[in-house]
C-alpha positions, 0 to 999 in steps of 0.5 A: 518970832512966836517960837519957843523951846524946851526940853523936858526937865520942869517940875510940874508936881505930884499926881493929886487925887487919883489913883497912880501906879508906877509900872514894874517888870510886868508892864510891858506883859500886862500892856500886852494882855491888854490891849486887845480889849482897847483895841477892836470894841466899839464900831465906827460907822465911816469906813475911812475914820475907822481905818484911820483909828485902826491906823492910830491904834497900831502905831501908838501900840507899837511905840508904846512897847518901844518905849517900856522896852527901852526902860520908861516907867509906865504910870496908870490912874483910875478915875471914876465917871463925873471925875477928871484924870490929872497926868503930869510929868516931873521930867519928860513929857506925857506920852498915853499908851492905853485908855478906855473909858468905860468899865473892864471888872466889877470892882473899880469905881464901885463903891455905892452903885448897884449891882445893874450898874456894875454887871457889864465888864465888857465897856470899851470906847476904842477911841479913848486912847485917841482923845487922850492923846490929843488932849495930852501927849507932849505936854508936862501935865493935863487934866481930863474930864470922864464923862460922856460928852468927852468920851461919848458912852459906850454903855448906856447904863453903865457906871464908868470909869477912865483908866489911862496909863502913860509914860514921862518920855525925855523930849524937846519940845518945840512951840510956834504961834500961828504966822510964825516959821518953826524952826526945829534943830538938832546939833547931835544926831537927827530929828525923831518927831514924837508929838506933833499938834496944830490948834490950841490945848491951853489959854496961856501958850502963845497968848492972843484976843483970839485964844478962846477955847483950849480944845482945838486939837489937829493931829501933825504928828504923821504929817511933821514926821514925814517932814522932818524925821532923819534931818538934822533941820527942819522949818515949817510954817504954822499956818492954816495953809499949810496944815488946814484950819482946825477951829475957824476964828481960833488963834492957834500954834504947832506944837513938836515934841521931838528928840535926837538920835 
């Protein structure tokens, strides 16, 4: 049938050559201060792509004080411009809650560089929580590349640096290859859709002559919301008729991390 489940207890193994820091009491506050500077920065010149973000930005802020509320341990990784961040999950599976690319003090990533190029803490890309979580929610680990031609620069001249903090959320997760139905259950309580993806992140899931690029990525989460959230069923074609086709000669799958409550 082309679907399989899962739930969020694999072993994935440790955080490798980056900076990690497991948030405390103070997470939530410090979340807080911050996303203001994340937020509103950077401009987007189509007037319906930017109110989309905005859109983004507001609901990622508020689940993302939902789920420190409720205890999830917030991890963060700084990582120099030309590195690549590495997210991983031991139990559960990633969920971004803040990104920027670019450059918020003079200390980070500053070993070696000029002064010019450290001056601007002033660096945002509003869009960076969004590529993040494209690239990475509902998966057990990925890897992100900080440079520009994934981010774009913010700062010309600038030496940058990626810092993204997520949380491990405890979630099912559910994979359909492309012409197949997914079928998404709850024996207990009902569906609650927390990361939805139609396209194709990896080379290995759902394997196909066609499975040439792991960067097809197509947003479903609002979409398999509106579909499934509150029942205790739900089955949704993966197909390009039903969500559009996000990378033309691509052999793709829906992805869903859900939970039950």
């Amino acid at each position: 049938m082309g679907v399989s489940a899962e739930t969020g207890l694999g072993n994935t193994g440790g955080l490798s050559e980056m900076s990690t820091e497991h948030g405390d009491g103070n997470a939530l506050g410090v979340l807080k201060q911050r996303i203001p500077e994340i937020s509103f920065c950077s401009h987007i010149q189509h007037a319906g792509a930017k109110a989309k973000l905005d859109h983004f930005v507001a609901v990622s802020v508020s689940t993302s004080f939902a789920y420190l509320s409720a205890g999830a341990e917030a991890k963060r990784t700084q990582i120099c411009e030309g590195g690549s961040a590495y997210l991983s999950c031991d139990l559960g599976f990633i969920k971004v809650i803040k990104a920027n690319y670019g450059r918020t003090d003079h200390k980070t990533c500053a070993s070696g560089k000029p002064a010019n190029q450290l001056s601007n803490k002033h660096c945002f890309r509003k869009t960076s929580l969004y590529t993040m979580s494209n690239r990475c929610d509902g998966r057990k680990s990925c890897t992100v590349p900080a440079v520009n031609s994934v981010f774009s620069d913010p700062c010309v001249g600038t030496y940058k640096y990626l810092d993204v903090s997520y949380v491990c959320i405890p979630t099912k997760r559910s994979v359909t290859c492309e012409f197949s139905q997914s079928v998404i259950v709850c024996d207990i309580g009902t569906i609650f859709v927390h990361h939805a993806n139609y396209g194709r992140r990896d080379l290995v899931t759902c394997p196909h002559k066609l499975a040439t690029t792991p960067d097809c990525y197509s947003p479903q989460t609002s979409s398999l919301r509106s579909r499934c959230n509150g029942r205790k069923s739900c089955h949704v074609n993966a197909s390009n008729s039903v969500f559009s086709d996000p990378c033309r000669g691509v052999h793709k799958y829906l992805e869903v991390s859900y939970s039950c409550k």
